[in-house]
N, C-alpha and C positions, 0 to 999 in steps of 0.2 A: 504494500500500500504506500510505503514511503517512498519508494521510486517511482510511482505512479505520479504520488503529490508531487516530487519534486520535477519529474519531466514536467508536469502540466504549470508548474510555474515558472521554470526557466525557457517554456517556449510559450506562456503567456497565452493559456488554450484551457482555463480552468471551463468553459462549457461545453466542451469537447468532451461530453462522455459515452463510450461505445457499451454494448451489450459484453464485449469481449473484456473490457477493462472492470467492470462487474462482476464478471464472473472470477477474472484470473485473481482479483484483490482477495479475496476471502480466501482463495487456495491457494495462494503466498502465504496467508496469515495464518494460516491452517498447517503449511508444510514446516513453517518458523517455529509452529507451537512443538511440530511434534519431535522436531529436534530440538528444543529445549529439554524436550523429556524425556528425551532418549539421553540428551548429558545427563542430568540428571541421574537415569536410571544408572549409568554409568559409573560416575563418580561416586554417589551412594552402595552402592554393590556390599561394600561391607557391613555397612547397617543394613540394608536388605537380605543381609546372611541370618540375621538375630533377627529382623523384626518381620518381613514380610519376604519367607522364604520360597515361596509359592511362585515368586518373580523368575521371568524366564531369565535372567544373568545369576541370579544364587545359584538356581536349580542346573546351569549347567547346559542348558536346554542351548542359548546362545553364545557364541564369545564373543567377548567385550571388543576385542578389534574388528567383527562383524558389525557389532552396534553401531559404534564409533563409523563406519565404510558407508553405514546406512545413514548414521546423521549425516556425514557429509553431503552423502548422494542431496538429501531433501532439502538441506538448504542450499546448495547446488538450484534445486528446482526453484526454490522458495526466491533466488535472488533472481535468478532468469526472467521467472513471472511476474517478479516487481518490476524489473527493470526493462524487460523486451520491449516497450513503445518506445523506450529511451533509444535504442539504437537503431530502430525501422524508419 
């Protein structure tokens, strides 16, 4: 959303809004959230050994440089989708 804001003020176009730019803000904002909570998940790992072991990084289910591969990928997406009007 913040690259969205920021293109549309540096080219001076704030009612320029498409169906496209609607839909990508929320699934930017959405791919940001979930890699927040994939660090998250990540860095907690040892308190989620004690407290909520159930978690697929205790349990072993995932590894944490997997995680880590995946946060990236999404805010990877997350910043593409903010920023793609930026560079079209």
């Amino acid at each position: 959303m913040l690259g969205i804001l920021i293109e549309r003020a540096y080219n001076g176009r704030w009612g320029e809004w498409t169906l496209l730019d609607l839909l990508l803000a929320p699934l930017a904002i959405a791919l940001f959230q979930a890699f927040g909570q994939i660090i998250n998940q990540v860095t907690d790992v040892a308190i989620d050994e004690i407290n909520k072991s159930y978690r697929a990084l205790p349990r072993k289910l995932i590894k944490t440089e997997e995680a880590v591969y995946l946060a990236i990928l999404l805010a990877s997406f997350a910043f593409w989708f903010s920023f793609r009007r930026s560079v079209m």
